[in-house]
C-alpha positions as CSV (number, residue, x, y, z in Angstrom):
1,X,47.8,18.8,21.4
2,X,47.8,22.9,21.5
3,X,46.2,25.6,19.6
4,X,48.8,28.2,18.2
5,X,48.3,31.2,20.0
6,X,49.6,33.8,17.6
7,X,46.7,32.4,14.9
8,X,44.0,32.8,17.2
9,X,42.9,30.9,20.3
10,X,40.0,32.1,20.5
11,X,37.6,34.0,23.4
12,X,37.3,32.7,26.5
13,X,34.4,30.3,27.5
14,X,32.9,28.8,30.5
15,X,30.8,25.4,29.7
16,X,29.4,22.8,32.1
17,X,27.4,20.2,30.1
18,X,27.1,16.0,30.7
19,X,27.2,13.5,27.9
20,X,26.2,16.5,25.7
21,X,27.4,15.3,22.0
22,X,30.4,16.7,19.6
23,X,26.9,17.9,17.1
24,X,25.2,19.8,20.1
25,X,28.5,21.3,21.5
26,X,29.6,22.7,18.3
27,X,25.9,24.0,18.1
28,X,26.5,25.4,21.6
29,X,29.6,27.3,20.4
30,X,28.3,28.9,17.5
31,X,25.0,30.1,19.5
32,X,27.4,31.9,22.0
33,X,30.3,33.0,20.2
34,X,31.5,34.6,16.5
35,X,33.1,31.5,16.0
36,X,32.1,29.1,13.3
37,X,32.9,25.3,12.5
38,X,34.2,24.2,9.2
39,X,34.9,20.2,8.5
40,X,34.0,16.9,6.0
41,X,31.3,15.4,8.0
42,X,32.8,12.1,7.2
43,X,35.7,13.0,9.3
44,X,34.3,13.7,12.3
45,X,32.4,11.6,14.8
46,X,29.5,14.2,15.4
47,X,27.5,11.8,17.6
48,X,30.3,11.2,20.3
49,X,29.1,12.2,23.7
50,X,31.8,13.6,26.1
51,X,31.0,15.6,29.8
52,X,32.8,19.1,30.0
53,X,33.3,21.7,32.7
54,X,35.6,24.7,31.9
55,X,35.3,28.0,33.3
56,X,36.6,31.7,31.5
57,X,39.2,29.2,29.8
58,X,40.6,29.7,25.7
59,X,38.4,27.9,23.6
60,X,41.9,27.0,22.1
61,X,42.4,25.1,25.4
62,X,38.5,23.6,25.7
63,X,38.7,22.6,22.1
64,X,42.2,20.3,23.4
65,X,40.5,18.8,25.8
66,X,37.7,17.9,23.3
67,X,40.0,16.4,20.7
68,X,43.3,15.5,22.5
69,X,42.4,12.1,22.4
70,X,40.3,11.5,19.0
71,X,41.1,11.0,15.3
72,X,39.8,14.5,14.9
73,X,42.4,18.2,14.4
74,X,41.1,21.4,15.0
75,X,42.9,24.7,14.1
76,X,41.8,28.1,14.7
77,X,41.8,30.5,12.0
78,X,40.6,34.1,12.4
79,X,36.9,33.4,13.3
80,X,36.8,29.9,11.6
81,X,37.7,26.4,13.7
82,X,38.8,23.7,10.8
83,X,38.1,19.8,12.3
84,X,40.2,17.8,10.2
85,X,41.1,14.0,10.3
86,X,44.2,13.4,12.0
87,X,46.9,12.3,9.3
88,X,48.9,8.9,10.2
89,X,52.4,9.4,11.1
90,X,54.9,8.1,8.9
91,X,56.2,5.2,9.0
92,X,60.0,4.8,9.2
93,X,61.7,4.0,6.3
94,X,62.9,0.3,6.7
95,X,66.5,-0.4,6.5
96,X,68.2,-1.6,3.3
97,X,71.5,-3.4,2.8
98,X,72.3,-0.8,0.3
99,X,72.5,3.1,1.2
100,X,70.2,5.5,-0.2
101,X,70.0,9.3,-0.4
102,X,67.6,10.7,2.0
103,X,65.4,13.4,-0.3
104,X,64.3,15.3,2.1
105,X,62.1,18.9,1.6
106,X,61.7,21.4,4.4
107,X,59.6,24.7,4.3
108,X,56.8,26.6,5.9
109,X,53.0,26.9,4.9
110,X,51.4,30.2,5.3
111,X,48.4,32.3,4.4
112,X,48.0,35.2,2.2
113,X,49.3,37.7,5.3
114,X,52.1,35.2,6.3
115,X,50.5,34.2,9.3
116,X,51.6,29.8,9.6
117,X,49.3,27.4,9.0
118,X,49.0,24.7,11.8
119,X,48.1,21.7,10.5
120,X,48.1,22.1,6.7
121,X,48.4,18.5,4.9
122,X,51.7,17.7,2.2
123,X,51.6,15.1,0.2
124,X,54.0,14.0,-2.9
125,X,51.9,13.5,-5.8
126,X,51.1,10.0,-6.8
127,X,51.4,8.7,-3.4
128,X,50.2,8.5,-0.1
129,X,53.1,9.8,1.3
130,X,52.2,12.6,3.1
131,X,52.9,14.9,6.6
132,X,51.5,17.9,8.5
133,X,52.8,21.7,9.1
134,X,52.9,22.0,12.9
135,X,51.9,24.7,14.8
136,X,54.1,27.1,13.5
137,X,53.9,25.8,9.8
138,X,56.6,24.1,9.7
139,X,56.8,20.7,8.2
140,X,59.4,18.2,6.9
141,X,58.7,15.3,4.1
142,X,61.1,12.5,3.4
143,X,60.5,12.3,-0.3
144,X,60.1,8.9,-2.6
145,X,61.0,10.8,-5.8
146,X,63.4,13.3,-6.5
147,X,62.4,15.6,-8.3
148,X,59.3,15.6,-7.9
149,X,55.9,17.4,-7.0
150,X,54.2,18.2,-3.6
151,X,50.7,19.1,-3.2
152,X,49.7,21.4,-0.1
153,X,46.1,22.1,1.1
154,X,44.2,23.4,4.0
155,X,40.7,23.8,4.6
156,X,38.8,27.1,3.7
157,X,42.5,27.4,0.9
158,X,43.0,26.5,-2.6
159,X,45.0,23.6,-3.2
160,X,48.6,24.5,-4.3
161,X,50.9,22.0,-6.5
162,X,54.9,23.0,-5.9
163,X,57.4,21.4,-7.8
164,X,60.5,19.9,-5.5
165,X,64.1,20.0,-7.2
166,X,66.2,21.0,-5.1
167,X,66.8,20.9,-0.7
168,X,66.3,24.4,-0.1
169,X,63.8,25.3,2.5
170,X,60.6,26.3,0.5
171,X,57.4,29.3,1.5
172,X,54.3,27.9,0.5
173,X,51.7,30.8,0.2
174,X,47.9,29.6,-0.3
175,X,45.2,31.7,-1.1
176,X,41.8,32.0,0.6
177,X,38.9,29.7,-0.8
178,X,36.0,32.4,-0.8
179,X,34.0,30.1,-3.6
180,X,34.0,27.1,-0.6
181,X,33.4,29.4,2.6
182,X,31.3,31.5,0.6
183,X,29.1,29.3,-0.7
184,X,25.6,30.2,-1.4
185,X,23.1,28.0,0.5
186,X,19.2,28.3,0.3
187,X,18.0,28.2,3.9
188,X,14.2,30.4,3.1
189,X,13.4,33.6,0.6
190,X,17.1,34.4,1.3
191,X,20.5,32.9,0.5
192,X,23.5,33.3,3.3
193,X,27.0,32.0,3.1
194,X,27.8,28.2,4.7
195,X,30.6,29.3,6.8
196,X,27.9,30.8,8.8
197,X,25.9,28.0,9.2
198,X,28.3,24.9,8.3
199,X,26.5,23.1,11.1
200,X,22.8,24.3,11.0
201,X,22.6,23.3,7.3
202,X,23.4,20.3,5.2
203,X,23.3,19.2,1.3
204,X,22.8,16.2,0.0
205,X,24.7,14.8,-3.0
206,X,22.0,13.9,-5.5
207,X,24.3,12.0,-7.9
208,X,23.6,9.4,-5.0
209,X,19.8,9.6,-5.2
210,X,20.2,9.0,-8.8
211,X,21.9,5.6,-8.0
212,X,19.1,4.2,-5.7
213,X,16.6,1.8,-7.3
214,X,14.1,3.3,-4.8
215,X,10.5,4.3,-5.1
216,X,10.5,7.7,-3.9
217,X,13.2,10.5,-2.6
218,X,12.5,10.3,0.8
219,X,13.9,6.6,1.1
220,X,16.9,7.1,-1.4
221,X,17.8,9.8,1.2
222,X,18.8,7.1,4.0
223,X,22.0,7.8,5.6
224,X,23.2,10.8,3.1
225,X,22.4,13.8,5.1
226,X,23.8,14.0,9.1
227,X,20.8,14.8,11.7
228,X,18.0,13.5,8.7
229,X,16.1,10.4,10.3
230,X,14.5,8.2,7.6
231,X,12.7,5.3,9.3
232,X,11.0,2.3,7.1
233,X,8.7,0.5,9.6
234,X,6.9,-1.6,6.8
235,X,8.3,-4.1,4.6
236,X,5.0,-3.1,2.3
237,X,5.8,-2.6,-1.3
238,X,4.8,1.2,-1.5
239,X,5.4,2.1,2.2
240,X,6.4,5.5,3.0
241,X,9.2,6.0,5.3
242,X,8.9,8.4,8.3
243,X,11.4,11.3,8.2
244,X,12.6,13.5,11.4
245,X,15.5,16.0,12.0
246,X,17.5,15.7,14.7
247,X,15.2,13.0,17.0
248,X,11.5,13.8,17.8
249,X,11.7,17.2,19.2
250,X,8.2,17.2,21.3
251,X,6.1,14.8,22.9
252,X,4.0,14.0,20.0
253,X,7.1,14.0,17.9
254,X,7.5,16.5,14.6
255,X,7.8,16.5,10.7
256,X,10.0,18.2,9.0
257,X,8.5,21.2,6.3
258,X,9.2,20.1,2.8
259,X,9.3,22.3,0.3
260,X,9.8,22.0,-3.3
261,X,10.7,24.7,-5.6
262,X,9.3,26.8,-2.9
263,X,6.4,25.3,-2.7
264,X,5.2,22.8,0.3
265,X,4.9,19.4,-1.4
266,X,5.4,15.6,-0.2
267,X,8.5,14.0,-1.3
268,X,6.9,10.8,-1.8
269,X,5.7,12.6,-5.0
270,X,9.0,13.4,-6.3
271,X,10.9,12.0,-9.4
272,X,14.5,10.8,-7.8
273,X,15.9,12.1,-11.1
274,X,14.3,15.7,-11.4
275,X,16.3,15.9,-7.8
276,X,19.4,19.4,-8.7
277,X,20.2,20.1,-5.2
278,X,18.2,19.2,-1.4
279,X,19.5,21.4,1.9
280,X,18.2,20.4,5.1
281,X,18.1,23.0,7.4
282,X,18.7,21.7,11.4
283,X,18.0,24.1,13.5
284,X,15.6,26.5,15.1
285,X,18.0,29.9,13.3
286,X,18.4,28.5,9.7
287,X,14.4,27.7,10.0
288,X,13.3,30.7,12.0
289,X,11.6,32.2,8.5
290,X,8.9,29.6,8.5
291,X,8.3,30.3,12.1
292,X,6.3,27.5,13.5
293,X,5.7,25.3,10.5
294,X,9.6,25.1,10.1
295,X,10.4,24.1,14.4
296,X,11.2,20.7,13.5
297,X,13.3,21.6,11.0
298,X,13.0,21.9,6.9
299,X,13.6,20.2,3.8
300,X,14.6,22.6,0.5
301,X,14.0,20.8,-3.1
302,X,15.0,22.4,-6.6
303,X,14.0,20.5,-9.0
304,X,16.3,20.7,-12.3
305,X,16.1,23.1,-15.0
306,X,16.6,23.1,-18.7
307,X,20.3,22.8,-20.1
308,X,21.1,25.8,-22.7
309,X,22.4,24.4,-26.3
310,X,21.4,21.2,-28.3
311,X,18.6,18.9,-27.2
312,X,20.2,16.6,-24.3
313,X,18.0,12.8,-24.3
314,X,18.7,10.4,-21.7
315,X,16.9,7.0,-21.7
316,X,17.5,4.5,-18.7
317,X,16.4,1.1,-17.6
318,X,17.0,-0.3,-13.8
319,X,16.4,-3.7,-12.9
320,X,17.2,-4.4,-9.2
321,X,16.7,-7.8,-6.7
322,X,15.3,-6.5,-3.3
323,X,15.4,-9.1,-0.2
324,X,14.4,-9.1,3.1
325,X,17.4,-7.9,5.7
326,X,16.4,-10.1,8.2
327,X,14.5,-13.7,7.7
328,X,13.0,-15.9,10.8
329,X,14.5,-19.3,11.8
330,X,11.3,-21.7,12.1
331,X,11.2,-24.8,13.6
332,X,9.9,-27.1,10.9
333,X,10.8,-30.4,12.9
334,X,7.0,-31.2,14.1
335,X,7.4,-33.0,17.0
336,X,10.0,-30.7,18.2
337,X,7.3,-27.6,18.0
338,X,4.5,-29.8,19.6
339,X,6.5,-31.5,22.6
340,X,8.0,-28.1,23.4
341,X,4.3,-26.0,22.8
342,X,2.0,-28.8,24.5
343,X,4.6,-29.0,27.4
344,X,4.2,-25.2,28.1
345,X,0.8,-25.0,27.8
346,X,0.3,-28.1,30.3
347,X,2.3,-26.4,32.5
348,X,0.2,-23.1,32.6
349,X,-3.4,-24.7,32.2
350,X,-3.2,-28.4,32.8
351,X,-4.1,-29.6,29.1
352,X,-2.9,-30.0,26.1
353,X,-2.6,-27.2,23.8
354,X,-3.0,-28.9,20.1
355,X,-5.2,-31.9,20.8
356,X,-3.1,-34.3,19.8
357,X,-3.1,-38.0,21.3
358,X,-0.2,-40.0,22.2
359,X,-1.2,-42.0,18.6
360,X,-0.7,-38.6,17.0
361,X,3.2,-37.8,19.1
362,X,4.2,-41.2,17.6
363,X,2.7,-40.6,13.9
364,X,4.7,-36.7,14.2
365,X,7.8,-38.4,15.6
366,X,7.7,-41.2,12.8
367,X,7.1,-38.0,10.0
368,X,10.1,-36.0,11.7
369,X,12.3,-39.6,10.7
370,X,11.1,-40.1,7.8
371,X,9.6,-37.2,5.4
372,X,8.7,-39.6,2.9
373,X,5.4,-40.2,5.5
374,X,1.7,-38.8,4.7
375,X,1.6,-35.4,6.0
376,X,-1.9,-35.5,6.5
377,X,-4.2,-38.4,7.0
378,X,-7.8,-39.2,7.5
379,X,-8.6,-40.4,10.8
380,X,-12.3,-40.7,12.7
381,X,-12.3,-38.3,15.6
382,X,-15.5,-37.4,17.6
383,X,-17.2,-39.9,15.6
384,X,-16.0,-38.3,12.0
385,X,-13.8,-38.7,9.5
386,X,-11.6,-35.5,9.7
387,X,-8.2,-34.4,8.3
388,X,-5.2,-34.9,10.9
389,X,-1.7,-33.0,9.8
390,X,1.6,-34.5,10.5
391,X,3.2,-31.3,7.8
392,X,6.9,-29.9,8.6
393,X,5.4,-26.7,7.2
394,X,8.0,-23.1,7.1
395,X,5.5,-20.7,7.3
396,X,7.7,-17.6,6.5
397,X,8.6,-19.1,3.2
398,X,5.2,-20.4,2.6
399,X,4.0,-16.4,3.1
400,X,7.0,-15.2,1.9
401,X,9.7,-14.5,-1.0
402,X,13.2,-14.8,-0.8
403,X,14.0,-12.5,-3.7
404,X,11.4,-9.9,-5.8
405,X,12.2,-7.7,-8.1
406,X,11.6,-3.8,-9.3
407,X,11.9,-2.3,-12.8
408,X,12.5,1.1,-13.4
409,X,12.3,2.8,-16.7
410,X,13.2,6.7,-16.8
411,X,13.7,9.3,-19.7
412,X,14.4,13.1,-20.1
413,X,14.5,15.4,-22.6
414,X,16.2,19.0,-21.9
415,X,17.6,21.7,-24.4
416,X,16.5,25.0,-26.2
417,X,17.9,28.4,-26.7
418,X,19.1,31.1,-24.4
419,X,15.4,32.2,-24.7
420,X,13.1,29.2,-24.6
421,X,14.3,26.0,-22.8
422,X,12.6,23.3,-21.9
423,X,13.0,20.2,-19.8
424,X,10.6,17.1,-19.7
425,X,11.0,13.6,-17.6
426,X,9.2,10.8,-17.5
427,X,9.6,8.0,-14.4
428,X,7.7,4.6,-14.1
429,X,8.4,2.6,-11.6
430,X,7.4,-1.0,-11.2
431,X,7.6,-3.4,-8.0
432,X,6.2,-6.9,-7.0
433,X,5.8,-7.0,-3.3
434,X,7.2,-9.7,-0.7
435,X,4.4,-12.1,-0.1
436,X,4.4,-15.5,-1.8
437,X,1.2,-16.5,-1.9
438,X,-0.6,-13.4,-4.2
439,X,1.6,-10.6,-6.1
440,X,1.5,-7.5,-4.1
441,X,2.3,-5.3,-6.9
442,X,3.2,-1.4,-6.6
443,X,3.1,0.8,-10.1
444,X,3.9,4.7,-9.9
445,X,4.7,7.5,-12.9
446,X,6.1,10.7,-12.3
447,X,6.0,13.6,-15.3
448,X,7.5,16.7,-15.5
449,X,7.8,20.0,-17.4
450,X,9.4,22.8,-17.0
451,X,10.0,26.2,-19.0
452,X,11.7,29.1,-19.0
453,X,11.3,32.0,-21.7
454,X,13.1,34.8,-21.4
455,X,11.0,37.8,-22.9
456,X,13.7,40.2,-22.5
457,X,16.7,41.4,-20.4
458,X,14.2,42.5,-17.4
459,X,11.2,39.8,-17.6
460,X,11.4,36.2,-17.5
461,X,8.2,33.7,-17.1
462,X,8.6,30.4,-15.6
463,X,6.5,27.6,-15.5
464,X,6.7,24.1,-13.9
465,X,4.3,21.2,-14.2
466,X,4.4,18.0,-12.0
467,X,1.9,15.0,-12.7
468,X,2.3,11.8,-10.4
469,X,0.1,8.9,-10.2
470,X,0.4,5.7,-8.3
471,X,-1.8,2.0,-8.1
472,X,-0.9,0.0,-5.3
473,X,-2.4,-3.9,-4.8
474,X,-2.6,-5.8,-1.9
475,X,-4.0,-9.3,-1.2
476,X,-5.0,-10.4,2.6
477,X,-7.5,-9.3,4.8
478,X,-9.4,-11.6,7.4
479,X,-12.8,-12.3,7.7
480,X,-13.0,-8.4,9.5
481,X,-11.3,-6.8,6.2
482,X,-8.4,-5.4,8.0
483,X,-5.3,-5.7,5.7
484,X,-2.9,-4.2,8.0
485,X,-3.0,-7.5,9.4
486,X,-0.7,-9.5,6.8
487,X,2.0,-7.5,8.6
488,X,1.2,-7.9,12.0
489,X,2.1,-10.8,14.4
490,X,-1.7,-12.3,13.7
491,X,-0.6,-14.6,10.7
492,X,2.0,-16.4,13.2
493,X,-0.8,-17.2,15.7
494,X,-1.6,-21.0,16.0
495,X,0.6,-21.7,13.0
496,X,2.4,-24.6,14.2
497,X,5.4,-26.4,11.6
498,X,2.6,-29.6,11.9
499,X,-0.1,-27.8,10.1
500,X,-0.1,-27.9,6.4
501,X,-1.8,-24.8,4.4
502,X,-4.2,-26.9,2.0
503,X,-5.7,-30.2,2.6
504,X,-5.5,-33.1,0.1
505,X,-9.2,-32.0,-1.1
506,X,-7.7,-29.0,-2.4
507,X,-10.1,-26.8,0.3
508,X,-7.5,-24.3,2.4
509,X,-6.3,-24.9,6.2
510,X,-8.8,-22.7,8.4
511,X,-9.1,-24.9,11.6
512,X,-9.0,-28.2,13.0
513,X,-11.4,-30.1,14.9
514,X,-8.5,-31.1,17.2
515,X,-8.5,-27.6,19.5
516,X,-10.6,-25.6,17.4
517,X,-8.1,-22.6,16.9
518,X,-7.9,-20.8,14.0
519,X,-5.0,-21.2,12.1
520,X,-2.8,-18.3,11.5
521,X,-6.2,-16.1,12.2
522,X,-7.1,-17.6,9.2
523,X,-4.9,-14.8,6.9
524,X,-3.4,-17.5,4.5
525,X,-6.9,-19.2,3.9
526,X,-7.8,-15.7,2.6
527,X,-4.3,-15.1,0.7
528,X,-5.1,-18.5,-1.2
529,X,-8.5,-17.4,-2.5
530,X,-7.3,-14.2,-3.9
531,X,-10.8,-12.3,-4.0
532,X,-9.9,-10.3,-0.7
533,X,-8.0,-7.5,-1.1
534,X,-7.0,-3.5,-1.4
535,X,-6.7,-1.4,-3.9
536,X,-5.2,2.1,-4.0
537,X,-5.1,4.7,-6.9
538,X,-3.3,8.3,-5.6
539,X,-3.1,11.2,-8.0
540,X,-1.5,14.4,-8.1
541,X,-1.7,17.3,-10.2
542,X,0.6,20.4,-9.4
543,X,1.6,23.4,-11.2
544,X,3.8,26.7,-10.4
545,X,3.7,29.4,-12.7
546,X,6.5,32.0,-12.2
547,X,7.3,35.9,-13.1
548,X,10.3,37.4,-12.6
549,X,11.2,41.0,-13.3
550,X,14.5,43.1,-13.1
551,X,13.4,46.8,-13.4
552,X,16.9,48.1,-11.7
553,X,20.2,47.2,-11.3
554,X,20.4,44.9,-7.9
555,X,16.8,44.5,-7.4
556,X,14.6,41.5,-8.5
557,X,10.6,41.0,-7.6
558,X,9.4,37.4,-7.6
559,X,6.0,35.9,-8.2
560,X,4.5,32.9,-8.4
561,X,1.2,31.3,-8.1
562,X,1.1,27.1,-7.5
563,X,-2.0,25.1,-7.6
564,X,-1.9,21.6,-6.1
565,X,-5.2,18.8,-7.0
566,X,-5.2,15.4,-5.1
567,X,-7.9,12.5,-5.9
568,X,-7.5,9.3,-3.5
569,X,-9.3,6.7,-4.0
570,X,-8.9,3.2,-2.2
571,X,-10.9,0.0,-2.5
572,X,-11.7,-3.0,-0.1
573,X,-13.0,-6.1,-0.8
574,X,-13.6,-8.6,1.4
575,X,-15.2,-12.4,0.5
576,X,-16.1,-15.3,2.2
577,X,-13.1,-17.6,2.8
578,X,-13.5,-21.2,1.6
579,X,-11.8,-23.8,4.1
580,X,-11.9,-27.5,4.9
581,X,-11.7,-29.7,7.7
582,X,-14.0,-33.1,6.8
583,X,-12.2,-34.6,3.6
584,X,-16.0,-34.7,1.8
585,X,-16.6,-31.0,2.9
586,X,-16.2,-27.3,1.8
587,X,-17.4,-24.6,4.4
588,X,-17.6,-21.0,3.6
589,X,-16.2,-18.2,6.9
590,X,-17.0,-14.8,7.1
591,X,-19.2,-12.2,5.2
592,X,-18.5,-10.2,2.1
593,X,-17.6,-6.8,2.8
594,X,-16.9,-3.9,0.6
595,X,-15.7,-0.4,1.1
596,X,-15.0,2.7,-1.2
597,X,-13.2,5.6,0.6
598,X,-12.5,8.5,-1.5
599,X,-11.1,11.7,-1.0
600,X,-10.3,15.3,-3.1
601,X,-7.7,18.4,-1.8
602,X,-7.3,21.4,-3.2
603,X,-4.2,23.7,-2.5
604,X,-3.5,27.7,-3.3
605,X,-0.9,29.6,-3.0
606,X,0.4,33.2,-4.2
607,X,3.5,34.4,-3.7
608,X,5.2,37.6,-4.2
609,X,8.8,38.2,-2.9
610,X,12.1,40.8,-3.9
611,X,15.7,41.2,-3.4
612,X,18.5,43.8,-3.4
613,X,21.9,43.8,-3.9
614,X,23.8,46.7,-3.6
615,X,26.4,48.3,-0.9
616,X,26.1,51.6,1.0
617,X,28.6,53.3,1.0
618,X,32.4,51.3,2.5
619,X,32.0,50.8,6.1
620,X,35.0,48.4,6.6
């Protein structure tokens, strides 16, 4: 494909780069030239790598070579390169036995100063019949209806609807967008326009957040904002996901700043529905004002404010059915598992690895045949009557649920007049955890206030209160009281499908006498009892209280003062773990442990910030 020449094809650049991605090349090109990148993220493949090496050539001419062979359209336009998704060709019209009049409408699409349009899209209304100008503007659509109405748009132009009744060549004139290349985009203390920094800085829909059953807003932001890394390493109900821009930019990788209402906060704090708008700013120009704090990028929230007029209530209730993405196959056949494990094991040491005597292969081969079979027996060994298991135990389903479930119940109240408005919401949200054997449970509440009053013309006062509390249980913990290790690897260890979790005398699986291993490091023995476990209480207080004053035309002073008060407070409790191996026999493992960690923060901060808007005099 070629740029038109007469519409701008651009400076002249030299570039040498390998496997350097459509996201960083674009990035490239707006750092050294006056050229900026408009296009629907969705149509264009920003991750695709590509090696290029051009020297003092058009951009016109580098940008072919970048998209000649893609699904992606570029057309220069003044200082503005539009990526578009390449439109299908039309198919041919398939023949009929009967003849039909060929409706055809011809014309040209230009802008404002009658300079063509390369590229614009046509399409007859109510269909998906549709063509592009070419480089010169021209196009040519075979038409379904006659008359009928065509629909012409280009990116950075307002849509324009032309009626079609007759077969004379038509001039289609569209007008420049300013509301849609003009668009106002937080990115500090300041505001500038996204055709500047189309690239450098992204929104996120929040309609979207809305719709996720989630806990928090950084996991309902998965996968809507380009460049923004959320990462969920736990399966723990109540787990915070880890959130990046752009890959870890240093060794020791890099956070993103979040700030809310202008304020650094946590987002794991935030009400998904108090969510009006979130820009993530990508790079090191659209976060230079926060200097080092903002060098691995920066996350804006505004939270919502009042609606004018009548008293708005909204009441909802969410019920969602989480499940594990991914679920391991065990082998629950237990001779199977012992033949292959014992085999190993002789192979590397010589013996056996579970103890068990030929007697015992024949008993787990017989069980495998027929599950009607005792799964565990009583049988003399070292001169005592101990339990031997023949089980076909699944231990992920024995630890684990298939299906749990979440509640959420939300409400918000917003309304007053155009000099007192007020908006309150209210968010609880409610979630039983994976394991099977105890109910991890996760409880959280988010409230909210804000108001506005509006003393006069000049002076308005602000205020904006955020309370946020959650509990979180967890049941587990070995005999050393670390908890971390019901999601580890540790509750696999030893657990073979012949094992069976609680012996006939009702006293859980610890050990046997047969190799002496612990079973599953003894985790479910510890989930059974119930008496060892975590729990968490986190609570935030936070308040912004806000001045704003107009004394002249074009200027306004800002100031606001936030307070931020934290109390953590998490629990451990650890007991001695009842277990059995000799059917007339209960033994006790482990000590009783307790600890109490506790923590307070306190955070201050005054700000005081102004604007002007004026011009100086007409130097166009």
């Amino acid at each position: 494909m070629q740029a038109k020449e007469t519409y701008g094809q651009g400076e002249k650049v030299t570039f040498n780069y390998e496997n350097i991605s459509l996201n960083q090349f674009i990035d490239k090109i707006e750092n050294e030239t006056e050229y900026r990148f408009v296009f629907k993220v969705d149509d264009v493949d920003l991750k695709r790598s590509f090696d290029i090496e051009v020297n003092d050539e058009p951009l016109g001419d580098v940008l072919n070579k970048v998209f000649e062979t893609t699904n992606t359209e570029f057309k220069i336009v003044k200082h503005r390169v539009y990526l578009i998704k390449r439109l299908k060709k039309q198919k041919a019209p398939t023949q009929s036995l009967f003849k039909v009049q060929q409706n055809t409408v011809k014309g040209i699409v230009v802008d404002q100063n009658d300079i063509p349009l390369p590229g614009a899209t046509i399409i007859e209304v109510d269909s998906q019949n549709g063509v592009s100008s070419d480089f010169n503007g021209n196009f040519s659509l075979s038409l379904i209806n006659f008359p009928t109405k065509i629909k012409v748009s280009f990116i950075g132009f307002k849509s324009q609807e032309v009626s079609v009744s007759s077969y004379q060549s038509i001039t289609i004139k569209l007008e420049e967008d300013n509301n849609l290349l003009d668009e106002v985009v937080i990115v500090g203390y300041g505001e500038t326009s996204r055709e500047k920094i189309s690239t450098a800085v992204s929104t996120v829909d929040t309609k979207k957040i809305e719709q996720r059953p989630v806990a928090d807003v950084s996991s309902s932001l998965q996968g809507l904002s380009p460049g923004l890394n959320i990462t969920q390493s736990s399966g723990k109900v109540g787990s915070e996901p880890t959130i990046n821009i752009r890959g870890f930019t240093s060794i020791n990788g890099g956070s993103p700043l979040i700030l809310i209402d202008g304020i650094e906060g946590d987002l794991s704090t935030l009400n998904p529905d108090d969510v009006a708008s979130i820009s993530v700013l990508k790079d090191a120009g659209a976060a230079a004002i926060y200097g080092a704090r903002g060098s691995f990028g920066v996350v804006l929230v505004t939270t919502k404010n009042a609606n004018d007029g009548s008293l708005q209530v909204n009441i909802g209730v969410t019920t969602a059915t989480n499940s594990p993405t991914m679920n391991t196959d065990f082998l629950t056949d237990p001779y199977q598992a012992v033949s292959i494990v014992d085999e190993s094991f002789r192979n590397n040491s010589g013996a056996s690895y579970t103890g068990y005597t030929e007697e015992d292969m024949q008993a787990l081969y017989e069980v495998s045949q027929d599950p009607s079979l005792a799964r565990v027996v009583v049988d003399q060994r070292n001169g005592r009557d101990q339990y031997v298991h023949y089980g076909a135990t699944n231990w992920w389903k024995t630890y684990f649920r298939e299906t749990y479930p979440t509640q959420i119940y939300s409400a918000s109240i917003s309304g007053g007049t155009e000099k007192v408005k007020t908006y309150f919401s209210y968010r609880n949200y409610q979630s039983q955890g994976i394991l099977e054997v105890q109910d991890d449970t996760y409880d959280k509440y988010n409230l909210r206030n804000k108001t506005d009053i509006k003393a006069t013309d000049w002076l308005t006062f602000s205020n904006n209160m955020q309370y946020n509390s959650s509990e979180d249980l967890e049941h587990g913990g070995s005999q050393y009281g670390n908890y971390n290790d019901v999601w580890s690897g540790n509750m696999w260890v030893h657990a073979l499908p012949s094992y069976v979790p609680v012996n006939p005398n009702g006293g859980a699986l610890w050990r046997t006498e047969l190799n002496n291993y612990t079973i599953g490091d003894g985790l479910y023995a510890s989930l059974l009892q119930g008496s060892s476990k975590q729990q968490t209480s986190d609570n935030e207080f936070s308040n912004i209280a806000s001045v704003e004053i107009k004394p002249l035309a074009g200027l306004t002073l800002n100031a606001n003062y936030a307070i931020r008060r934290t109390n953590y407070i998490q629990y451990q409790r650890s007991t001695r773990i009842s277990y059995s191996i000799y059917p007339e026999q209960i033994d006790l493992m482990g000590n009783d442990y307790l600890n109490e960690f506790r923590t307070e923060s306190k955070y201050d901060a005054f700000n005081v910030y102004g604007e002007y808007k004026g011009n100086f005099g007409d130097h166009g």
